[in-house]
Residue, then its C-alpha position, 0 to 999 in steps of 0.5 A: x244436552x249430553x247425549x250417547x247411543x248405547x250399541x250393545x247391552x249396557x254392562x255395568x259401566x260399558x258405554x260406547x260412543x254412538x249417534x243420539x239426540x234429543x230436544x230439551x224439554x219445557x219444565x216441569x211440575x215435578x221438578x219443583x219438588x226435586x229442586x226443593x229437597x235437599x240435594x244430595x251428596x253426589x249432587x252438592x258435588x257436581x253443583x259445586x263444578x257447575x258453581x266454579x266453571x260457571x261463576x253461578x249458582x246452578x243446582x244439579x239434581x240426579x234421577x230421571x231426565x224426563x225426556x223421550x229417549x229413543x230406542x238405543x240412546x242413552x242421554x247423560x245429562x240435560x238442562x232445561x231452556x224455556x224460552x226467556x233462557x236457562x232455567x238455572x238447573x240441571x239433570x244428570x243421570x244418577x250414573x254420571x254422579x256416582x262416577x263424579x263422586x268417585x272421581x273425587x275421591x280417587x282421581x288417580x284412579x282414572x288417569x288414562x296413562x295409567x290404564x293397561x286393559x280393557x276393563x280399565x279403559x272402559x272405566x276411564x271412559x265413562x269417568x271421562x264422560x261424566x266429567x264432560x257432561x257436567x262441563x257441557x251442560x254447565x255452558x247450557x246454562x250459561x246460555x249457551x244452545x249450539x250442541x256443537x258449540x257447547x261440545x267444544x267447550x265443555x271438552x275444553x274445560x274437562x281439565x278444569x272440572x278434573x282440577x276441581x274433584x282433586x286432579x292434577x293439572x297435568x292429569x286433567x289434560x290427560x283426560x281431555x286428550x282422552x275424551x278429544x281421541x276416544x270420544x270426540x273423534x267419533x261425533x262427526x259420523x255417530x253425532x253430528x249436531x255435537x261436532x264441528x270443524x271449528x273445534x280444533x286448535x284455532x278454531x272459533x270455538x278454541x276457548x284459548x286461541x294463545x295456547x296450542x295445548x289442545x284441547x286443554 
């Protein structure tokens, strides 16, 4: 689960890093109905993300996660685990998928070498922020529980989730770097459940231990 605080109020897209953290929640009966609609335009997107990173078939639906939010947080993304594993779908706060529609209608428009400004730089941010919580909760489906583990890995696949929506490679690592410094940098103090020493350039959970081209 994707998870950021909110330290001041929420304007427009103005996201800052912070400590957050919630559990998944069991399934339930409302999500029947949500997954029986046909999805959306923004949500046949992120599913096809969620289909090339994962090599499945997972549905993604946007609206309300239906979890316990406390005071302050903002939590982006959620998927559910019941105990015989994944449940082969995730929630994304509508938010996170108008940024990935956007993305992939203009992903130049979000390369952070291109941003001069304030305005700009919070805008990259959160484009940034979707395209990671896509890549995070897409490992959660694959199994994967660690909220450390599976930050590292979604950070690492930021790039291919760019390429996916229409950036360029070189572009995509951008991006990465981006979250890596911007984002990451500040887990280990604002969330630790989604840092760890072992996400670096050789670590155990570097995903391409051959290549030093961190985080991509």
């Amino acid at each position: 689960m994707r998870a950021r605080l909110l330290l001041g109020v929420l304007c427009g897209a103005c996201l800052f890093a912070g400590a957050a953290h919630a559990t998944a929640r069991p399934l339930r009966p409302s999500d029947a109905a949500l997954l029986k609609r046909a999805p959306t335009k923004e949500e046949i997107i992120a599913q096809n993300v969620a289909a090339r990173l994962t090599h499945l078939h997972p549905e993604v639906r946007c609206g309300a996660l239906g979890i316990s939010v406390p005071a302050g947080a903002l939590v982006t993304g959620i998927t559910l685990i019941p105990p015989h594993g994944p449940a082969g779908y995730f929630l994304l706060l509508p938010e996170m998928c108008n940024y990935l529609a956007w993305f992939r209608s203009d992903p130049t428009r979000y390369d952070p070498s291109l941003c001069n400004d304030s305005s700009c730089l919070v805008t990259d941010e959160t484009a940034a922020l979707a395209l990671a919580t896509v890549s995070h909760e897409s490992y959660h489906v694959l199994g994967y529980r660690d909220e450390g583990r599976v930050e590292c890995y979604g950070m690492q696949s930021i790039w291919f989730v760019a390429k996916s929506l229409g950036a360029s490679v070189a572009e995509g690592q951008r991006i990465a770097q981006f979250y890596w410094t911007h984002i990451y940098a500040e887990r280990r103090e604002s969330t630790p459940t989604y840092w760890s020493s072992e996400c670096r350039d050789g670590g155990k959970y570097d995903l391409r231990p051959s290549s030093h081209a961190w985080p991509s």
